[in-house]
C-alpha positions in Angstrom: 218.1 284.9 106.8 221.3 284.6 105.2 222.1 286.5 102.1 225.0 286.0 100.1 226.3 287.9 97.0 229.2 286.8 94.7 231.3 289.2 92.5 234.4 289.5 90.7 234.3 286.0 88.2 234.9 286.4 84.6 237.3 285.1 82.1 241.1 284.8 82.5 244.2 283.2 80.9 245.7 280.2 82.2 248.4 282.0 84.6 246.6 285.3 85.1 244.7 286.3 88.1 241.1 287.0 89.5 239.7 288.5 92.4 236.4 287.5 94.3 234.4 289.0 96.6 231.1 287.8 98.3 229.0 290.3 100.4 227.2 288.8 103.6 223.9 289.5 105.5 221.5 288.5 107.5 223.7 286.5 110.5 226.2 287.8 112.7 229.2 287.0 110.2 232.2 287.7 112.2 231.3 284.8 114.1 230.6 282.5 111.1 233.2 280.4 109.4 233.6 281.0 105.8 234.0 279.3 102.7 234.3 279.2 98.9 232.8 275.8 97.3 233.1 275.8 93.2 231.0 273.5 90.6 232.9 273.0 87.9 231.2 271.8 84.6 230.0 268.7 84.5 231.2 267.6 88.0 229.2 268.6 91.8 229.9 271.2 94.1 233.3 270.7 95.7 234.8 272.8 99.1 237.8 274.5 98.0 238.9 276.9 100.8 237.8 278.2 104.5 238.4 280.7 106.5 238.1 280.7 110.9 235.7 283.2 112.1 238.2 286.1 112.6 240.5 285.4 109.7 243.4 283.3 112.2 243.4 279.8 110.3 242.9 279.2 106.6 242.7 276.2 104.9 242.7 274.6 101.1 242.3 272.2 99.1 245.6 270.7 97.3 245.0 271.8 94.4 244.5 275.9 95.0 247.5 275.7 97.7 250.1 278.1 97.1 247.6 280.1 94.5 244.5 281.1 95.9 244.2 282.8 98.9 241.0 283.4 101.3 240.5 286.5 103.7 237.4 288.3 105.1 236.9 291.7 106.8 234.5 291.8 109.4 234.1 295.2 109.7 232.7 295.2 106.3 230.8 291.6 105.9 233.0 290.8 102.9 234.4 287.9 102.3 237.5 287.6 99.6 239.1 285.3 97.2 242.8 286.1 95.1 242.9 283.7 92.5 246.8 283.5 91.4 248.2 281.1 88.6 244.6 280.5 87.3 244.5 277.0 85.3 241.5 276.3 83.0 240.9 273.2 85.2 239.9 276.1 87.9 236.9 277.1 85.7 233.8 276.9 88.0 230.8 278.6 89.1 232.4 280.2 92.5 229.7 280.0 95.4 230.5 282.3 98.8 229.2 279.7 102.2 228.4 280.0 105.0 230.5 276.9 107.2 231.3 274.5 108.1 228.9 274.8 110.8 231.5 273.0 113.4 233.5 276.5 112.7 236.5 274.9 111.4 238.1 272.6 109.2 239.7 269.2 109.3 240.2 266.3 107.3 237.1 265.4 106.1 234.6 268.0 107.7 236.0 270.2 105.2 234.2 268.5 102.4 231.0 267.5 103.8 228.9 270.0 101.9 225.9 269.3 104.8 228.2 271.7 106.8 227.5 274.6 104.2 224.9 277.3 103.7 225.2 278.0 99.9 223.1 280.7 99.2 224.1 283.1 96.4 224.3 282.5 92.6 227.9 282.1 92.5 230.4 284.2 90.2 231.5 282.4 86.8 234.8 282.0 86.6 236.3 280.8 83.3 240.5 280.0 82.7 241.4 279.2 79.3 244.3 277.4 78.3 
């Protein structure tokens, strides 16, 4: 069954920095695709960044490129997130998923959430201006 802790959310100034980190088990994860998906207040759950199975092709949504930056280690079942130039539009409940299920990403696979497992609680993340 798969089993996926978040960590590392919390509260930041606009322009600082956070670090996730999202512990997987429960499927073999170094051949899994990866993903972080974020709900941010009021709004539904949105894809923001994936990951290929052994860390060889990233990919983003616009509006984290350049900031955040995904990476995994598949020794250890962790899955990461840096969070650079945080802006408070970035505040979110940060959810670690398994996907997309096709094992990578492109146009709109990406954001078809039907390709995710979301299992965790997610990690709060809050940027204020």
């Amino acid at each position: 069954q798969v089993h996926l802790v978040e960590s590392g959310g919390g509260l930041a100034q606009s322009g600082g920095s956070l670090s996730l980190s999202c512990a997987a088990s429960g499927f073999t994860f170094s051949r899994a695709a990866m993903s972080w998906v974020r709900e941010a207040p009021g709004k539904g759950l949105e894809w923001i960044s994936g990951i290929y199975e052994d860390g060889s092709l990233t990919w983003y949504i616009d509006s984290v490129k350049g900031r955040f930056s995904i990476s995994r280690d598949n020794d250890k079942n962790m899955l990461y997130l840096q969070m650079n130039s945080l802006q408070p539009e970035d505040t979110g409940l940060y959810y670690c998923a398994k996907g997309p299920r096709a094992g990578y990403c492109t146009g709109y696979l990406c954001h078809d959430l039907s390709q995710y497992d979301i299992r965790g609680h997610g990690t709060q993340v809050t940027v204020s201006s």
